[in-house]
C-alpha positions in Angstrom: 0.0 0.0 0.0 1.3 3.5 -1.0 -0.2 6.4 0.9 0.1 9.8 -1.0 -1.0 13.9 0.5 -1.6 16.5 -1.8 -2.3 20.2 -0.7 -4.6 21.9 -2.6 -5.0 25.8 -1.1 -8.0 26.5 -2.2 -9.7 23.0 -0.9 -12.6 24.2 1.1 -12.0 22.8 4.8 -14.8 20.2 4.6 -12.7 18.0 1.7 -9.5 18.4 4.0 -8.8 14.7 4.6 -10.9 13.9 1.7 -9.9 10.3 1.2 -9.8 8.1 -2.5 -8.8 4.5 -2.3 -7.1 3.9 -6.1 -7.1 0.3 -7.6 -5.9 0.1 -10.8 -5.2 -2.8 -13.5 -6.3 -5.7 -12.3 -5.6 -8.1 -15.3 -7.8 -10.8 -13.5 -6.7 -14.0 -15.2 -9.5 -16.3 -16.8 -9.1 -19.0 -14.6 -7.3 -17.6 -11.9 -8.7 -17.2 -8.0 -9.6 -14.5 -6.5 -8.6 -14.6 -3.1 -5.9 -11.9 -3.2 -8.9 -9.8 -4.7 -11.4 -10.4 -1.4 -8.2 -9.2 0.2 -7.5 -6.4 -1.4 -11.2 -5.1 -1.1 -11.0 -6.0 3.0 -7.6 -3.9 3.2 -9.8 -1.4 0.9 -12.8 -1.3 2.9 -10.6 -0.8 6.5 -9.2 2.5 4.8 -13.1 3.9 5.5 -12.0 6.0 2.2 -14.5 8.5 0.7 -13.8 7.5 -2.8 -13.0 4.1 -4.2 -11.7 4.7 -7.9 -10.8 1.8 -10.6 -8.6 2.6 -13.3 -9.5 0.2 -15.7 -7.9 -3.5 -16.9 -9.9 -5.6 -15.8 -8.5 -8.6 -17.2 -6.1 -10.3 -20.0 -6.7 -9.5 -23.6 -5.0 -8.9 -26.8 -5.9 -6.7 -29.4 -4.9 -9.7 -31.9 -7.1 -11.7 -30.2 -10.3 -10.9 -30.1 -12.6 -13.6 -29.2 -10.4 -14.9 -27.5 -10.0 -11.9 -25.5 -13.5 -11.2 -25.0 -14.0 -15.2 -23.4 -11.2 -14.1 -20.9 -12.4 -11.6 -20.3 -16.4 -12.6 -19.4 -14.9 -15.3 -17.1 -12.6 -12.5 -15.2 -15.4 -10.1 -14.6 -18.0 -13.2 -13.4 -15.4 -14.4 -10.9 -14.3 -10.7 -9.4 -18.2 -9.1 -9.6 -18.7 -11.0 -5.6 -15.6 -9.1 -4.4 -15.8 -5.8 -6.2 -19.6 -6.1 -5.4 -18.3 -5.2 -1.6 -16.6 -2.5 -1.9 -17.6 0.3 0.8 -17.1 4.2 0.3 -19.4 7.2 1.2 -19.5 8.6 -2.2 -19.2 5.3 -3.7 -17.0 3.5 -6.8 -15.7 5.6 -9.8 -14.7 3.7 -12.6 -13.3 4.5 -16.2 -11.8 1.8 -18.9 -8.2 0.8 -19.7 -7.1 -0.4 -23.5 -7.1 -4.3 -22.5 -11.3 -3.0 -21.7 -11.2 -2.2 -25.3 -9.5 -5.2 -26.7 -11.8 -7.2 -25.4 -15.2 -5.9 -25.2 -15.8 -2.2 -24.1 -19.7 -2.3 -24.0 -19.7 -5.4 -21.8 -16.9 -4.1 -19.5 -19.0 -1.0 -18.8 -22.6 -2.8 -18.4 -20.2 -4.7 -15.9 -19.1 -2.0 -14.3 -22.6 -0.5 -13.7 -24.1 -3.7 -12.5 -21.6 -3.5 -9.9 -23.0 0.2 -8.6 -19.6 2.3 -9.9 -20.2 5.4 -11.6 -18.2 5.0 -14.8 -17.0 8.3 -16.0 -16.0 8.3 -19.9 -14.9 11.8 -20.7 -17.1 13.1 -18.1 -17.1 14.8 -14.7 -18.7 14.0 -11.5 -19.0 16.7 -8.9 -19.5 15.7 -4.9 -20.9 18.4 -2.8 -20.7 19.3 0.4 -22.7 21.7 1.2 -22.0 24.7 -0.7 -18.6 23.3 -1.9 -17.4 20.8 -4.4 -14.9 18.4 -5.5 -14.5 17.9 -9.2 -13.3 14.5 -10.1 -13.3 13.9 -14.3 -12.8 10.6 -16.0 -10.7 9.9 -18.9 -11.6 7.7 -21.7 -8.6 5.3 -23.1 -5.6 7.6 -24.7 -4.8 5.0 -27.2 -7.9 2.5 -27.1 -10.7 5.0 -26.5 -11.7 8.2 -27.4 -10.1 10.7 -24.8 -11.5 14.2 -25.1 -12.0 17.5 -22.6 -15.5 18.8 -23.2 -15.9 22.3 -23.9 -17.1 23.1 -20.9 -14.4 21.7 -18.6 -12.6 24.7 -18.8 -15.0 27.4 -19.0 -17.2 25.8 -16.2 -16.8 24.5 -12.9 -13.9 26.0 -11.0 -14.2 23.4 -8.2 -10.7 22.0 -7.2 -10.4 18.8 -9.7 -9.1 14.9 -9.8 -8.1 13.7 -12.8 -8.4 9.8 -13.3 -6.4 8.6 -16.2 -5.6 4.9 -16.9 -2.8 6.4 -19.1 -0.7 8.4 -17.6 -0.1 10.4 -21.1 -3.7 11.3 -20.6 -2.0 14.4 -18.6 -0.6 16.1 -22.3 -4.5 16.5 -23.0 -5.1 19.0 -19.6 -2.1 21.6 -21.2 -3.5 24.9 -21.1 -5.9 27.0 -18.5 -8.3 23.7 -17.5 -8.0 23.6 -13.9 -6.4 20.2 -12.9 -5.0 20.0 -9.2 -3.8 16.1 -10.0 -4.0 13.2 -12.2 -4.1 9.4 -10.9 -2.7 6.9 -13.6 -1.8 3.3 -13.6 -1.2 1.3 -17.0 2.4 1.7 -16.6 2.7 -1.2 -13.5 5.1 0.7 -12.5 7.1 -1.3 -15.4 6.6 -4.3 -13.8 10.0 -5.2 -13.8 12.4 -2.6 -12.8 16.1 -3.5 -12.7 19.0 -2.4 -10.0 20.5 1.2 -11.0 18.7 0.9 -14.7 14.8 1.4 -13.5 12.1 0.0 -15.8 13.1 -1.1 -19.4 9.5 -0.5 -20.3 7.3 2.2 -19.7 4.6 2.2 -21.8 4.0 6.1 -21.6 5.8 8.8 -23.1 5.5 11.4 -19.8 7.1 8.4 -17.7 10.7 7.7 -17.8 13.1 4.6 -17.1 13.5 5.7 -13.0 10.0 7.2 -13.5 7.3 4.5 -14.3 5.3 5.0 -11.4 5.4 7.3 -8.6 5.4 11.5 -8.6 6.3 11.5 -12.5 7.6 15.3 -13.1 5.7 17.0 -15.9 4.7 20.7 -16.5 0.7 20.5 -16.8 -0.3 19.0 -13.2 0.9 17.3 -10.2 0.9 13.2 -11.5 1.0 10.0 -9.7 1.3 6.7 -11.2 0.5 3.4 -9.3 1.8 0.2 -9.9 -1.7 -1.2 -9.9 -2.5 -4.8 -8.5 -2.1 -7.3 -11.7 0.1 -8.2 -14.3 -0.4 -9.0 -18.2 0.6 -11.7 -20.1 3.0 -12.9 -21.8 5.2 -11.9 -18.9 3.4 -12.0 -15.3 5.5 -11.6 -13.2 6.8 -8.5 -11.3 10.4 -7.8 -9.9 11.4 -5.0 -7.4 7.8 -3.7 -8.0 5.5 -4.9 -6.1 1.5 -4.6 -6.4 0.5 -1.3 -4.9 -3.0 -0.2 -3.2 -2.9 3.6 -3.6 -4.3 5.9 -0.8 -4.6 9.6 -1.8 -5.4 12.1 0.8 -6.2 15.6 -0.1 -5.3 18.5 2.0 -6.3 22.3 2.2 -3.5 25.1 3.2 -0.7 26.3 1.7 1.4 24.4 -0.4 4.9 23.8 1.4 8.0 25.7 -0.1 
């Protein structure tokens, strides 16, 4: 478990210890059990976070592969649903899609998704009040897979501090400009799943993240970004080394920024 502050100064006192519980690629295999998933949701639940978001990759696919892909894939969601079913937040699940969600099947991933309760945010914003404040947290479709777009309005409109969710972490080039974005959440990188001694990660799978940056605070110019490790791994290579699964905590913060 990683456990992340951000201060935002302008984050109205009731959202200061505003708390989102981040699980991200989850590449549940076909036939594989799911006891380290009813684990990770207990660990979840325990948090008491505000906010649970997924960040899509729900399973194995290939974009070769098809049918294939898509047979995975219906297995993997039937045997999590139970689990993910128990997930506990006071403002509930948010949920956007990952490319392996396109390589397989899109429309069943997000009639999956919805059956489940989450609130799946494709290009779209969500905003949680409390009282006369807000929180803006927006959802990203796919960068390579989907259609990613900033409405019109996302700019010109709400003003409320804002949470970008992002299954790639590139997603972050798109916010360039006067949108107001105080930080983007990203996984798809899995942290490179392998990351050697002295060399970091041979593969990043994102153009903002670097070699000793595939997960982590990734330094950019747009917004402050974080990039989990997620929980799964993708075939043909599943395994990890010196990077291990991460459950992401992020705890936002009003007051002044340190120096």
């Amino acid at each position: 478990m990683s456990r992340i502050e951000l201060v935002i100064r302008d984050l109205a006192p009731a959202f200061d210890g505003y708390t989102i519980a981040v699980l991200a690629d989850l590449h549940q295999p076909p036939d594989g059990d799911v006891d380290w998933l009813h684990h990770t949701v207990s660990v979840t639940n325990a948090l008491n976070p505000q906010l649970v978001a997924l960040l899509g990759d729900y399973g194995y696919s290939f974009e070769s592969l098809p049918t294939y892909s898509r047979r995975w894939y219906g297995k993997a969601l039937g045997a999590m649903t139970e689990g993910l079913r128990q997930l506990r937040a006071e403002d509930g699940v948010i949920a956007i899609l990952g490319n392996h969600d396109y390589d397989a099947d899109p429309t069943m991933v997000l009639e999956w998704l919805r059956d489940l309760g989450a609130d799946v945010l494709v290009n779209r914003a969500r905003c949680i009040p409390r009282g006369s404040d807000s929180l803006r947290v927006f959802g990203l479709d796919d960068l390579n897979s989907g259609a990613a777009s900033i409405p019109p309005d996302f700019s010109t409109g709400d003003r409320a501090p804002t949470v970008v969710l992002s299954h790639n972490p590139d997603g972050v080039f798109l916010f360039e400009g006067e949108a107001r974005v105080d930080l983007v959440i990203a996984g798809h990188t899995h942290g490179g799943q392998i990351v050697l001694p002295w060399f970091g990660a041979p593969m990043t799978m994102a153009r903002v993240c670097t070699r000793r940056a595939a997960s982590g605070w990734v330094p950019n110019e747009i917004a402050p970004l974080y990039v989990t490790r997620g929980l799964g791994e993708q075939l043909p290579l599943p395994l990890r080394v010196n990077c291990p699964p991460e459950i992401l905590v992020v705890r936002l913060r009003s007051g002044q920024q340190p120096e």
